[in-house]
C-alpha positions in Angstrom: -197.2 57.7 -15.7 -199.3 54.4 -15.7 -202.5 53.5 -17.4 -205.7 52.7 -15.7 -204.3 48.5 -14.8 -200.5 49.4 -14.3 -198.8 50.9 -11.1 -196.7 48.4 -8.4 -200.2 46.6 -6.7 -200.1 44.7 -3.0 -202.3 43.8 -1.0 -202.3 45.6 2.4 -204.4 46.2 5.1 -207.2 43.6 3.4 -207.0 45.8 0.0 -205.5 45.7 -3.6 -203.7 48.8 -3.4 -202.2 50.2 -6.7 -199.3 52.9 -6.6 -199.8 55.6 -8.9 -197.7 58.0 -7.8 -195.5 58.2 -5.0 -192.9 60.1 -3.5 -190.3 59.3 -5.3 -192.4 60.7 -8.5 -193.9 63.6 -6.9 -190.7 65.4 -4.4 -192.6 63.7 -1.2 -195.4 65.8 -2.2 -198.1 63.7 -2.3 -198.9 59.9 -2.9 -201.9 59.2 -5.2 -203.0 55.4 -4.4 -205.9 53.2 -6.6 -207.6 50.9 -3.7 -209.9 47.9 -4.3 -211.9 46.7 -1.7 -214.0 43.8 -1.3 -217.9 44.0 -0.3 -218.0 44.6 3.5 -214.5 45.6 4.1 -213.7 48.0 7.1 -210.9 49.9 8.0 -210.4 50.3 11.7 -210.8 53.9 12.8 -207.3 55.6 12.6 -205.6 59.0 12.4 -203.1 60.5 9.7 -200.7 62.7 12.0 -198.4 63.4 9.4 -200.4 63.9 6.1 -204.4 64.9 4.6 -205.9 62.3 2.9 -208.0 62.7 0.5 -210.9 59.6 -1.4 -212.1 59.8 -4.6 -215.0 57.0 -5.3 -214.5 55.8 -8.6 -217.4 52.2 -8.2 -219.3 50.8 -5.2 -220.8 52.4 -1.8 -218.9 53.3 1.3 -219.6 54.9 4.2 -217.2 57.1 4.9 -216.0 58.2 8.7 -214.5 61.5 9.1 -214.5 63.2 12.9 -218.2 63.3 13.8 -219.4 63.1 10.3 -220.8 60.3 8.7 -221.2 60.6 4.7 -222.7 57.8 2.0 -220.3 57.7 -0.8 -221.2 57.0 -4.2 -219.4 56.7 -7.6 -218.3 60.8 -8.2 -217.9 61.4 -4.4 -215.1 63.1 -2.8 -214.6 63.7 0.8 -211.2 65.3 2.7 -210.0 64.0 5.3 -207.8 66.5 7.1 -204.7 65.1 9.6 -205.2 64.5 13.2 -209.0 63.5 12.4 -209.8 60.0 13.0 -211.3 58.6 10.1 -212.2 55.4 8.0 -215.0 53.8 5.9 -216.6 51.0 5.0 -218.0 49.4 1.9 -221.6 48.8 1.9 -223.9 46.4 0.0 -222.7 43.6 -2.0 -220.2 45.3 -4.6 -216.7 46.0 -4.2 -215.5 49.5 -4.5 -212.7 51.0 -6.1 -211.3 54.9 -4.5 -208.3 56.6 -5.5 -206.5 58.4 -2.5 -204.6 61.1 -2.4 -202.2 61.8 0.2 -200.2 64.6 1.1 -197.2 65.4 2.1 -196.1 61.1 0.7 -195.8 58.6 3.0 -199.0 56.6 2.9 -197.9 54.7 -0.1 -194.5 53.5 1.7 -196.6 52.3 5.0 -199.1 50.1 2.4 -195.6 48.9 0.6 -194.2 48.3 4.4 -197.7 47.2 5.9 -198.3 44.7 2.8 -197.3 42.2 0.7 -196.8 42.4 -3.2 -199.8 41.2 -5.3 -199.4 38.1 -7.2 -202.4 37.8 -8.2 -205.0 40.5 -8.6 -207.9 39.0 -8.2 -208.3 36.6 -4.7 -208.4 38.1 -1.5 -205.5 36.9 0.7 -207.2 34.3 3.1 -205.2 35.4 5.7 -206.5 37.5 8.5 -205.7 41.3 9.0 -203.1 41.5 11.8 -203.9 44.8 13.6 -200.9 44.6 16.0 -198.4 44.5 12.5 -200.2 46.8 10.9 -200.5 49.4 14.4 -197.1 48.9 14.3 -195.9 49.8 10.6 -198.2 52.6 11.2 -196.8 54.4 14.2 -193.5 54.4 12.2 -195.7 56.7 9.5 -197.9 58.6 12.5 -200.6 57.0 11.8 -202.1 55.6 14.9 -204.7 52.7 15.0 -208.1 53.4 17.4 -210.1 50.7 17.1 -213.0 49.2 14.8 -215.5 51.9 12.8 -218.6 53.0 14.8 -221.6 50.8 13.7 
């Protein structure tokens, strides 16, 4: 169990990404991950092949990316994203957002621990850009397969 500012934290794939519950806790069932993201951050478009994944917006806006849908997601949304749907979001406006994800069967968790670094500090943004090649590559070895940038 943690409390609302404890879980292992590292930064990965241009997010603070808090472990809440992981495989290890949970029989590979499912991996339940806390996500910061700083105002205008993009994921690239990308497909789960091996697990649904599921967002939870806690604060902030996003746009959220799922197959040929395109949903604004507010504080209280949910949205599923099923496997084998290529998906992402963005956050829009000028807040950060905070999402929890679930994921299921695990796995997500160990690609953002394998993808990442660990968080020294919690608060700045690494200045160092996303590498999409290392992170394409850490992610085939969990099926999940890169696309390309978010639609506009």
């Amino acid at each position: 169990m943690f409390t609302d500012e404890e879980g292992p934290a590292f930064w990965s794939v241009g997010v603070l990404a808090r472990l809440k519950a992981t495989g290890a806790q949970t029989e590979e069932r499912f991996d339940l991950v806390e996500e910061w993201c700083p105002p205008g951050y993009a994921t690239p478009l990308h497909v789960h092949h091996a697990e649904h994944e599921a967002f939870y917006v806690l604060e902030g806006e996003l746009t959220i990316f799922c197959g040929n849908e395109r949903i604004h997601a507010r504080s209280g949304t949910y949205v599923f994203g099923p496997r084998d749907i290529p998906h992402g979001f963005r956050v829009v406006g000028t807040e950060s957002a905070r999402i929890l994800i679930l994921a299921t069967p695990s796995g997500f968790a160990q690609f953002l621990v394998e993808a990442g670094e660990p968080a020294k500090d919690l608060t700045s943004v690494p200045d160092t850009p996303l590498d999409l090649e290392r992170i394409a590559a850490v992610g085939a070895q969990y099926h999940i397969e890169i696309l390309g940038p978010l639609p506009d």
